[in-house]
C-alpha atoms as one frame of an Amber mdcrd trajectory, in Angstrom:
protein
 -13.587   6.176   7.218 -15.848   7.162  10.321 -12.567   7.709  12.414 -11.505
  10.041   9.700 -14.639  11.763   9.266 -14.964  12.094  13.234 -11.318  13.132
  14.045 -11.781  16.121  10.877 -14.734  17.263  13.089 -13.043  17.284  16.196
 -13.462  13.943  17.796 -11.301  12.235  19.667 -10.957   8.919  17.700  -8.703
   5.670  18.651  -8.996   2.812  15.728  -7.928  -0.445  16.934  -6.577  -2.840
  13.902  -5.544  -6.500  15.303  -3.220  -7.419  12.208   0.149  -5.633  11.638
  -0.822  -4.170   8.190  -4.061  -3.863   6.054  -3.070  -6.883   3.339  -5.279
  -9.478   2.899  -6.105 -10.786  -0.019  -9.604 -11.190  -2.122 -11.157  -8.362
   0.111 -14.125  -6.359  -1.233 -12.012  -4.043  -3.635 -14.783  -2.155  -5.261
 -14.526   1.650  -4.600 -18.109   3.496  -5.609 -18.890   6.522  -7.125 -20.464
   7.124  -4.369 -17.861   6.329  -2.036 -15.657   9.267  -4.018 -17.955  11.619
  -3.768 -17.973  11.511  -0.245 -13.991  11.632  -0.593 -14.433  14.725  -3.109
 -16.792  16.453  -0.240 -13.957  15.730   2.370 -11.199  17.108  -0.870  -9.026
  14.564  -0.532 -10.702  12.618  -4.157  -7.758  14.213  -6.306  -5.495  12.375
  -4.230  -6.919   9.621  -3.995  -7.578   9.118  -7.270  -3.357   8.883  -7.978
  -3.173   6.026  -6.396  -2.998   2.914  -8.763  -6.438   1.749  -9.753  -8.568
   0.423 -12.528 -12.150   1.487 -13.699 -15.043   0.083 -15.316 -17.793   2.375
 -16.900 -19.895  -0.082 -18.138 -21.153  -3.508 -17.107 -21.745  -6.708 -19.385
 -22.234  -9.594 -19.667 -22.039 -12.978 -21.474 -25.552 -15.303 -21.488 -25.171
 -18.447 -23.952 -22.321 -16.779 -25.352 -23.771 -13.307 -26.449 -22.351 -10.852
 -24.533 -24.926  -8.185 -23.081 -24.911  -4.613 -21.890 -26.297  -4.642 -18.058
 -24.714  -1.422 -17.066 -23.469   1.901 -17.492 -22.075   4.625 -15.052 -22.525
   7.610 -17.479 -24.988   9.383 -15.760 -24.373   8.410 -12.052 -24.202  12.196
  -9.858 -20.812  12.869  -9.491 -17.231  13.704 -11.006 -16.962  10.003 -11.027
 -18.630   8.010 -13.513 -16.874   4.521 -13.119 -16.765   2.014 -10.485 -13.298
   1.775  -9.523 -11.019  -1.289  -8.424  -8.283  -0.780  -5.654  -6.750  -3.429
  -3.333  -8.269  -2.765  -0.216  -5.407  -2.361   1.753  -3.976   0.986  -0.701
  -7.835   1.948   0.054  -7.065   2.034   3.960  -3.382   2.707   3.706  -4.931
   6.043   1.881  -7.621   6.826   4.778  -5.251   5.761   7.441  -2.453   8.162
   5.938  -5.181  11.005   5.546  -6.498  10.079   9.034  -2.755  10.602  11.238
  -2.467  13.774   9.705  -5.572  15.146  12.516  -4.220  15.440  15.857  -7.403
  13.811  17.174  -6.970  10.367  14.701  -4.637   7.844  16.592  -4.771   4.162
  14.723  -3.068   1.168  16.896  -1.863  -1.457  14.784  -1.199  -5.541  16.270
  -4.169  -4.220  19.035  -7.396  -6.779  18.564 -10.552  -5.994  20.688 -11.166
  -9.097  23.082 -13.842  -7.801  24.985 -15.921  -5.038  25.930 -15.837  -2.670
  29.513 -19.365  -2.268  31.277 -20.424   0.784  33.647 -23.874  -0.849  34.447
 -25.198  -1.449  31.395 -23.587   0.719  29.230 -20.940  -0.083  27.591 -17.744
   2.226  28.441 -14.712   0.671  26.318 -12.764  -2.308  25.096 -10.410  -4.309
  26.198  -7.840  -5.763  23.462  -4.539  -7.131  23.422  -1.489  -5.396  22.146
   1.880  -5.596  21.640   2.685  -4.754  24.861  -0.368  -6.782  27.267  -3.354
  -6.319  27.765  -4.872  -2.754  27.856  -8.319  -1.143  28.395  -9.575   1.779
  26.720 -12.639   3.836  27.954 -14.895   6.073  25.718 -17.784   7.404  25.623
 -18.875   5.798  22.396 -17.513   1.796  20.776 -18.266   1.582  17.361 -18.144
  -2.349  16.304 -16.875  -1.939  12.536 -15.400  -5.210  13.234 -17.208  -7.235
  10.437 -19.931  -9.995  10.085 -17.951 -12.180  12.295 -17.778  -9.246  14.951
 -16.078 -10.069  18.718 -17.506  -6.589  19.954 -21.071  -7.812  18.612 -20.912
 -11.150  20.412 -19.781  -9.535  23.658 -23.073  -7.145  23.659 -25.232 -10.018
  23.229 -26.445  -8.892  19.922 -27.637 -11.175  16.893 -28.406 -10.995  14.357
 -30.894 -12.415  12.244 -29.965 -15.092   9.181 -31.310 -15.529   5.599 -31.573
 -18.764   3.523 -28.681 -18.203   1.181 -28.481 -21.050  -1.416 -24.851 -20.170
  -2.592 -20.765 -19.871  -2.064 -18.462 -18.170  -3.748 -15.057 -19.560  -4.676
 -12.265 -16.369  -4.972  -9.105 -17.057  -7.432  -7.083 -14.941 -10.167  -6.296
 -16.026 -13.525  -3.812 -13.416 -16.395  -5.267 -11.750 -18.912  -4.590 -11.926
 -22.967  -4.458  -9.894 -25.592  -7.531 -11.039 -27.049  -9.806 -11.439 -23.982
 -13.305 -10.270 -24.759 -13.777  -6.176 -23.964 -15.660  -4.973 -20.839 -16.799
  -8.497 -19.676 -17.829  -8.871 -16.259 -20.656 -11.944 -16.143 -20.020 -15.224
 -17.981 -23.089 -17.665 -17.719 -23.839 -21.039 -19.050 -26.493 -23.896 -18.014
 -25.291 -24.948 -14.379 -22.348 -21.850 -13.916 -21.758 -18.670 -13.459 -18.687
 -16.631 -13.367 -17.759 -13.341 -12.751 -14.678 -11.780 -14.058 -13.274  -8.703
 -12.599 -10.868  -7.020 -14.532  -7.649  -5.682 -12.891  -5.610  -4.785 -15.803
  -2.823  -7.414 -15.767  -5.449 -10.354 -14.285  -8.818 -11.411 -13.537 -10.156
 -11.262 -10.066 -12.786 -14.340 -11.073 -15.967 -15.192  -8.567 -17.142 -18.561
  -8.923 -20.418 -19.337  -8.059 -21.658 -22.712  -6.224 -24.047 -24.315  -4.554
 -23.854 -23.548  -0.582 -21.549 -26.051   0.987 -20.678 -27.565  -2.012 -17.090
 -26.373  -1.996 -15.784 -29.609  -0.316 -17.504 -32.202  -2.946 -15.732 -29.989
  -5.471 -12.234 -30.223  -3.909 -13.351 -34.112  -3.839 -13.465 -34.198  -7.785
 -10.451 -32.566  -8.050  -8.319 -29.090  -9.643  -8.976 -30.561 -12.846 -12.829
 -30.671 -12.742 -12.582 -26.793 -11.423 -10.429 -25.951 -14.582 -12.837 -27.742
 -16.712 -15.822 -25.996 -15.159 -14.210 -22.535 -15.127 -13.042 -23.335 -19.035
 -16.397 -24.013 -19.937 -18.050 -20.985 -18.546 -15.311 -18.767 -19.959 -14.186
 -20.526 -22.864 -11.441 -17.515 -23.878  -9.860 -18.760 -20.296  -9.120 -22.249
 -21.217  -5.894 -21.718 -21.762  -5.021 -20.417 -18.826  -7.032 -22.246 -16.763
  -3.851 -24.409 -15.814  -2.480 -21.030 -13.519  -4.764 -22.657 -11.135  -2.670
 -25.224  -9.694  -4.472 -26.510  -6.696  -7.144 -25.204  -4.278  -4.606 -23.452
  -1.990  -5.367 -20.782  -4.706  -8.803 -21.023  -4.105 -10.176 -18.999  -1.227
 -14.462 -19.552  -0.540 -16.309 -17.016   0.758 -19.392 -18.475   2.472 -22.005
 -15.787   1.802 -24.140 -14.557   4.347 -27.414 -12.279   4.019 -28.112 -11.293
   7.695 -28.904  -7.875   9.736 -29.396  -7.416  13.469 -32.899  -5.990  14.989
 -31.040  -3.802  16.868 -27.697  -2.096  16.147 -26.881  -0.777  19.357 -27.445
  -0.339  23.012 -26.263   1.958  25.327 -22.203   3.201  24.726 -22.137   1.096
  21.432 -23.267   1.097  18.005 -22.463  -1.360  14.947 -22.492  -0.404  11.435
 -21.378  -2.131   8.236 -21.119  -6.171   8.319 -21.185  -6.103  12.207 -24.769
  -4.484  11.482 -25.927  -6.103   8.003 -23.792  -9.301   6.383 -24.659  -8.577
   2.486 -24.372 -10.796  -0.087 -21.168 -10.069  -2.980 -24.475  -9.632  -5.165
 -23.348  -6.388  -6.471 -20.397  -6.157  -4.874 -22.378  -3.322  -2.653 -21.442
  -4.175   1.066 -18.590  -2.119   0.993 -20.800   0.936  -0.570 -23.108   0.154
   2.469 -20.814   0.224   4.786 -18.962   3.574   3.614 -22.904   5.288   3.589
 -23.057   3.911   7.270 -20.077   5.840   8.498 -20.938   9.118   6.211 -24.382
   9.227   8.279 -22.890   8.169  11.832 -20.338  11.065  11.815 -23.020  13.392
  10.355 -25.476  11.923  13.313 -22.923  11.705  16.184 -20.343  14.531  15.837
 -22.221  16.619  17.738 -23.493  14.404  20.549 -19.761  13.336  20.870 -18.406
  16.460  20.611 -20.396  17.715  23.604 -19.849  14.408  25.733 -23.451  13.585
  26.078 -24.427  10.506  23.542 -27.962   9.214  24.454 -29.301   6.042  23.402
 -31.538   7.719  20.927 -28.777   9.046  18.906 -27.873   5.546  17.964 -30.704
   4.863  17.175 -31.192   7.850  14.711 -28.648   6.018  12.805 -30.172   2.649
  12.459 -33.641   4.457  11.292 -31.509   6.341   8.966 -29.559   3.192   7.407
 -31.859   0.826   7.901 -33.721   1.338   4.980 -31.244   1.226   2.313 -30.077
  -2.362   4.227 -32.989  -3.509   3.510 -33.730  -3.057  -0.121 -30.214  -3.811
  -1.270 -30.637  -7.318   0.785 -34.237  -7.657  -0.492 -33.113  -7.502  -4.295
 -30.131  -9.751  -3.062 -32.148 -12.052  -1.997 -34.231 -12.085  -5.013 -31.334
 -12.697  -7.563 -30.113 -15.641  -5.719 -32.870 -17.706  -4.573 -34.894 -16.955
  -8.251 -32.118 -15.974 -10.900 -28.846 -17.597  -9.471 -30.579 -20.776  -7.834
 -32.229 -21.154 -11.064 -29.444 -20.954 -13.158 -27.177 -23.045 -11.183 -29.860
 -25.933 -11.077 -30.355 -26.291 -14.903 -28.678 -27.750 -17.569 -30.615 -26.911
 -20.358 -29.854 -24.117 -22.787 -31.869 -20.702 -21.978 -32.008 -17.072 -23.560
 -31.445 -14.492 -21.583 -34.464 -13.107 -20.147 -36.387  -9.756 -20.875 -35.175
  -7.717 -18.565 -30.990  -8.353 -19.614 -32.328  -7.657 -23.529 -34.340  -4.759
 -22.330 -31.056  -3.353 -20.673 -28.929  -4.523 -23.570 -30.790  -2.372 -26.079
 -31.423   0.131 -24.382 -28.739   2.664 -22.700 -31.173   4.680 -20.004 -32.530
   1.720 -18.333 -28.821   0.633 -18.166 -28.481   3.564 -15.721 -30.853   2.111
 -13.380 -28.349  -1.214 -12.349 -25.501   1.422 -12.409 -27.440   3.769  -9.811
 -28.193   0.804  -7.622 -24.454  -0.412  -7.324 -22.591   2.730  -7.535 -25.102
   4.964  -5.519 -27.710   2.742  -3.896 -30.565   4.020  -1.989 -30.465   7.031
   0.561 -27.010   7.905  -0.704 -24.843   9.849   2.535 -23.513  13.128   1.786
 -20.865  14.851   4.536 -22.468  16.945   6.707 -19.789  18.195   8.906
């Protein structure tokens, strides 16, 4: 997205991608409304929007088995009022596509970034291996978009700094019926929670567990998981047997961090390279999309005229900072007090105020919508 936004503006822009293709599976597949406004400013939304994809307008969710209302996009600002589902890799098939048609936007595919290129102390390229060698590109500006586990990150000696996360979360699709309850997105019993995305022919399901406690699962066997999952989601049980062993099951080990300082000179992080988030939400890649909006809108200009201080990058850590921050704070707070809670009891419970406050009444359920599909400081484009 920032290559795109840069190269429309006149930027020179080279994206390095180390795999061959964009698929990989149980990505972050949540497209905002937020995230298609931007693509509505930029007028590329009604295309966008013909490529396959599924939508939810409202959010529920099933406590003791009552299903509640938690959500609901109606009023969100925008021609989009529904959080929308697309495989990631149509998402950046569709950006990449829009992106080669600027003659400034060059992607190179099979090319992973190995390490970075030094004038001093300012950092003046990468170095990454290709298809053909080794090869070293200089620039004026590296952006490390490279994720929480970032190499370009590492090589500038930045860290960043961890939170106590008390859970996992185990990744695996079962079909959908006929009969499967309408709109359900949360499933919660004594001791488990699930989370059921719905993707028209299956469920994209989150399981939630203790942290680390994915191997002494495995050690009790696929059985026990198909028990577990059957129990939170009883109109699953009979199709828990789809999930045939654990090579199905993918864990994602969930980290809540964010580094002090997202740059120094000739490179600047932004989305997990800058701020881990937790799939509380499902709002990192929201975050993310918001960090590129405001880099391009900070640093077209500096770029454009070939002078890119220090204190540009810095502009856009003050500027995203602060929405980083309270989506990880309320993170935070649902999993150490609601999740930790929930996952450590086994005696029945009724949902608490706040989810029958929400459930009967439909403006406070814009509130939850705002915060996931918009989130704070939303990024308009600028340029």
């Amino acid at each position: 997205m920032l290559g795109y936004l840069l190269a429309r503006a006149g930027v020179k822009v080279i994206v390095l991608e180390k795999h061959a293709d964009f698929f990989r599976d149980f990505r972050g597949d949540t497209i905002h409304p937020s995230t298609m406004q931007v693509m509505d400013e930029l007028g590329i939304l009604d295309d966008f929007l013909r490529v396959k994809h599924d939508e939810i307008r409202q959010l529920s969710g099933r406590i003791g088995g009552k299903r509640y209302k938690i959500g609901d996009f109606g009023a969100v600002p925008g021609r989009c009022k529904f959080l929308g589902f697309m495989p990631q890799w149509d998402f950046l098939n569709f950006l990449a596509e829009k992106g080669r048609a600027l003659p400034e936007f060059r992607i190179e595919m099979q090319t992973e970034a190995v390490d970075l290129l030094f004038d001093g102390e300012r950092v003046s390229g990468i170095r990454a291996n290709s298809p053909g060698g080794t090869i070293e590109v200089r620039a004026p500006l590296v952006v490390a978009a490279d994720g929480r586990a970032s190499t370009t990150r590492e090589r500038a000696g930045l860290r960043p700094q961890e939170e106590g996360v008390p859970i996992d979360v185990l990744w695996f699709r079962v079909s959908k019926s006929a009969g499967d309850p309408l709109t359900n997105f949360g499933n919660i019993v004594p001791g488990g929670i699930l989370v059921t995305i719905d993707r028209t022919e299956y469920y994209q399901c989150a399981f939630v567990i203790q942290k680390g406690g994915f191997g002494p699962l495995k050690e009790r066997g696929i059985e026990y998981f198909r028990q577990q999952v059957a129990t939170i989601a009883p109109y699953l049980g009979d199709r828990v047997s789809e999930i045939q062993s654990f090579d199905q099951v993918m864990l994602l080990t969930v980290a809540v961090n964010r580094l002090p300082l997202w740059y120094r000179p000739g490179l600047l992080c932004i989305g997990d390279a800058a701020h881990a988030m937790s799939p509380v939400g499902g709002v990192g890649i929201n975050l993310a999309i918001q960090d590129a909006v405001a880099t391009a809108n900070l640093l077209a200009g500096p770029l454009k005229s070939g002078a890119v201080r220090t204190e540009d990058l810095a502009a856009v850590q003050h500027r995203r900072e602060f929405p980083t921050r309270v989506i990880q704070k309320i993170q935070l707070l649902i999993q150490n007090r609601v999740m930790q809670t929930i996952l450590n009891t086994s005696q029945p419970f009724n949902a608490p105020w706040p989810v029958v406050l929400l459930d009967r009444f439909l403006w406070l359920r814009y509130v939850p919508a705002y915060l996931v599909g918009i989130g704070p400081r939303p990024e308009h484009v600028r340029i």
